[in-house]
DOVEXKE-234589 format. One record per residue (C-alpha): residue number from 1; residue in three letters; chain; x, y, z negated. Coordinates in steps of 0.25 Angstrom, whole numbers, plus 5000, padded with zeros to 4 digits. Last residue first. Layout:
<rs>
k|r|c|x|y|z
NUM|ALA|A|X|Y|Z
...
</rs>
This chain:
<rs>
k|r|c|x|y|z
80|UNK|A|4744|5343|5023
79|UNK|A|4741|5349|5011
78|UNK|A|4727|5361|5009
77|UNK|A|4726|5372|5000
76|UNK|A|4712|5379|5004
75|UNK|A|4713|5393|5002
74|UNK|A|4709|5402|4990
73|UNK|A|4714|5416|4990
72|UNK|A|4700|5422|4989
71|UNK|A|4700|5438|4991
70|UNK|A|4696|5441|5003
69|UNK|A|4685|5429|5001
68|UNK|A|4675|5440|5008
67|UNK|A|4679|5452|5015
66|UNK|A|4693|5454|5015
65|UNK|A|4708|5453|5019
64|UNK|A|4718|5461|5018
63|UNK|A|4728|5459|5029
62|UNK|A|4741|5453|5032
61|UNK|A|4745|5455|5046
60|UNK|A|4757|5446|5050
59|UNK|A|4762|5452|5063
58|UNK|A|4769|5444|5071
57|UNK|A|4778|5446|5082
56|UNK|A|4780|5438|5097
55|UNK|A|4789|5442|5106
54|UNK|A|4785|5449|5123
53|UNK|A|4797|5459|5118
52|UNK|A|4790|5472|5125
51|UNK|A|4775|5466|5122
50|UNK|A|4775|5457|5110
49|UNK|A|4787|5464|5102
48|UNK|A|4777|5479|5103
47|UNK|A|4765|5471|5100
46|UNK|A|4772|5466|5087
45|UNK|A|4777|5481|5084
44|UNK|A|4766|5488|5087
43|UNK|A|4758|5477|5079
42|UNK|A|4767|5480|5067
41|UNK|A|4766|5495|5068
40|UNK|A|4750|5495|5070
39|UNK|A|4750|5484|5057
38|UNK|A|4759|5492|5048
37|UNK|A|4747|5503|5044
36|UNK|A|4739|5490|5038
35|UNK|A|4748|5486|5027
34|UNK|A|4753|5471|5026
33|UNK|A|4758|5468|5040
32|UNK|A|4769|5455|5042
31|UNK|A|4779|5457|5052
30|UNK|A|4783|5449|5064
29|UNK|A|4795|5444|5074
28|UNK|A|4796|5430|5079
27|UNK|A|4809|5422|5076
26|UNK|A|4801|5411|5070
25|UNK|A|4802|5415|5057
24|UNK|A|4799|5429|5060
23|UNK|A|4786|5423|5063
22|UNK|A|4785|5416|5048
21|UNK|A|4788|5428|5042
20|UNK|A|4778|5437|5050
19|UNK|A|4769|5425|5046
18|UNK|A|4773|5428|5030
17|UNK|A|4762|5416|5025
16|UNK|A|4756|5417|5012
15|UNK|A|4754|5405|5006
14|UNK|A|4743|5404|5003
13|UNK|A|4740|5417|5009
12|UNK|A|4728|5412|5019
11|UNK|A|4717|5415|5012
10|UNK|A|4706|5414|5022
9|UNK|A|4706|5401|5028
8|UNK|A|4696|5394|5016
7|UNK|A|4687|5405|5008
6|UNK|A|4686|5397|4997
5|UNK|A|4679|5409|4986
4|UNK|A|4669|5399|4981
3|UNK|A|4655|5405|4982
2|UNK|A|4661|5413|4994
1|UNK|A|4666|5401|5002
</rs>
């Protein structure tokens, strides 16, 4: 993979999927976290909906990702 810069299941933006989106679709709540000092509210608030309300929530956590083939936005296109 490093002599070709394929690092297959790693880049998953193609297209990018809103799950927080998609949860709220289906009538479950959720927010998507982009900046590290919103995850302790989000997680308060989705443990907070889990316990008193017994509901489901999402939190869509988009992180930075590193280390080696961080960079490569190759993936396998594939049809069904």
């Amino acid at each position: 993979m490093v002599h070709t810069g394929k690092y297959p299941g790693l880049y998953l933006d193609a297209p990018a999927t809103d799950y927080a989106g998609l949860a709220r679709s289906q009538g479950v709540e959720g927010e998507t976290v982009k900046i590290l000092k919103d995850l302790e509210g989000a997680l308060r608030r989705g443990v907070d909906k889990t316990t008193r309300e017994n509901k489901p929530y999402v939190i869509d956590v988009k992180a930075q990702r590193e280390g080696v083939g961080a960079d490569s936005t190759w993936y396998q296109d594939w049809k069904m």
